[in-house]
N, C-alpha and C positions, 0 to 999 in steps of 0.2 A: 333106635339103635340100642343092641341090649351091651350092660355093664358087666366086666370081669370080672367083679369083686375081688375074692380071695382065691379066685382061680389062676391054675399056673402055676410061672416061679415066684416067688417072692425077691421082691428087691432089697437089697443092705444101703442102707441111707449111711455115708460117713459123714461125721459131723464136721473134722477139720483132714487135712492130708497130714498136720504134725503129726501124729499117733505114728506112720509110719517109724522105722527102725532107719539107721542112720546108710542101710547097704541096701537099702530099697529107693533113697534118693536116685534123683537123677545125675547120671554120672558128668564129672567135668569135660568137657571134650577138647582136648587141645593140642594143637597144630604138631606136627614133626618139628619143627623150627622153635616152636616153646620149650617140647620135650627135650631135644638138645641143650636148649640153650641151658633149663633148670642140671642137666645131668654134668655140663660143663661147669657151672656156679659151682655146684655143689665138692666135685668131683678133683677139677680142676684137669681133665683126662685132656692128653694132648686126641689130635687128628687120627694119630698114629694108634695111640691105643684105644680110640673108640673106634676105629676100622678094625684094629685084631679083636677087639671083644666081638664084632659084629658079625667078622669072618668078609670082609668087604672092602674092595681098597680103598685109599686116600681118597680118591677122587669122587667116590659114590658120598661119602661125608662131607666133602665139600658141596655136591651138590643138595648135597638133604639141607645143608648149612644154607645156602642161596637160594635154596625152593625152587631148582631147576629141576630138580623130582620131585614129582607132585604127589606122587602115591609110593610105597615100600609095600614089598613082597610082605606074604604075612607071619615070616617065620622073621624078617629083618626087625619088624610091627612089633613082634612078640617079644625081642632080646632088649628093644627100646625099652617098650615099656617094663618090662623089669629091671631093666637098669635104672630106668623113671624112680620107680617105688623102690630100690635099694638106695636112691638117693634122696628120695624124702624122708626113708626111715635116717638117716644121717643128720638131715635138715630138723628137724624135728629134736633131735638129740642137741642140737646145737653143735655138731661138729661138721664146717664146712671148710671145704679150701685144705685138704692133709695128703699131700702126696706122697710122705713117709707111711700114712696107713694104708694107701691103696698096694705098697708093696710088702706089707706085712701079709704071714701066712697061715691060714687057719690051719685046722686040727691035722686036717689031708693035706697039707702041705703046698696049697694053691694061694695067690694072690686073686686079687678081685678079677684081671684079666684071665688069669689060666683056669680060674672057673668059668667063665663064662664060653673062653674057646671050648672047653671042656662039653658045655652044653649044662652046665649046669646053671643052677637058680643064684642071681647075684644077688636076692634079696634072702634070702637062704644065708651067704657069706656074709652079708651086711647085719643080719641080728647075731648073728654067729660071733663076729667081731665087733660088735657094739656089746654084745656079752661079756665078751672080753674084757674089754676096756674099762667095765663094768667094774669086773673082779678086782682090773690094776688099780684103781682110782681107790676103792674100799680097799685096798693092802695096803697104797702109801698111805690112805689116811693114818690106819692102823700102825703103820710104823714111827710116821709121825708123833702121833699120838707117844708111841713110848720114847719116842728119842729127845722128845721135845725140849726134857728138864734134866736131861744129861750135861753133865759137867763136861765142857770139854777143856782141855790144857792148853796154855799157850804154848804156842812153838818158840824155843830157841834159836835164835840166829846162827848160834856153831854147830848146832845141830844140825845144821838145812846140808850138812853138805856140799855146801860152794866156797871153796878157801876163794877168799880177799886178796884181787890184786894189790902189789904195793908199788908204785913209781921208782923205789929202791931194788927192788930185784930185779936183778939181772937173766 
């Protein structure tokens, strides 16, 4: 039997699969029912607003909720998981559980649901408003910062404005 030697293609011998880059791992795979449940933790979105962000009523979220539906359309697939990774991007940040931020309005004047009814990227609004928040946090410091060592005056009691009942007047 005769031998190939150096004929042909030549093989690449990898030493370890580490070298790999961290977007060439293999992806997490997980359930509709995980997904929810992380976007609820994070989010804290009633039934209500994860059916309008999804464009699906009540009842299809409850059932994704109980795994009486087993599979989702792939456009429902697709709003999930961006909702997924707008709520890791939060998670990550250490900001979970804010239901005054989910109705705060970014630059266009939408909330996290009226983006996504919209059809737009929630994770697009979620760095968008994580930027934000960004700026506010480095402006109070800064204010902080100069108000720290401010003198402030005691308040007067005849000042306050609330004349003193007396048991004597009539």
């Amino acid at each position: 039997m005769a031998t190939r030697q150096d004929q042909g293609y030549r093989f690449i011998h990898l030493e370890s699969v580490s070298t790999l880059s961290p977007a060439a791992a293999p992806l997490n795979v997980r359930s509709t029912i995980e997904t929810l449940t992380r976007i609820r933790e994070v989010f804290r979105l009633s039934i209500s607003d994860l059916a309008a962000a999804c464009h699906v009523s009540r009842q299809a979220v409850y059932k994704w909720i109980s795994g009486e539906s087993s599979s989702l359309e792939a456009e429902n697939q697709r709003r999930l998981d961006d909702l997924y990774q707008a709520a890791e991007l939060f998670a990550t940040r250490g900001i979970v559980g804010s239901a005054v931020l989910l109705r705060r309005k970014d630059k266009t004047g939408k909330t996290l649901i009226q983006t996504m009814r919209a059809g737009e990227s929630a994770q697009a609004w979620s760095q968008e408003m994580l930027d934000i928040l960004s700026l506010e946090s480095r402006q109070r410091e800064m204010l902080d910062a100069r108000l720290r060592d401010r003198k402030r005056p005691v308040p007067v009691a005849e000042e306050w404005g609330i004349p003193m009942m007396s048991e004597n007047d009539a």
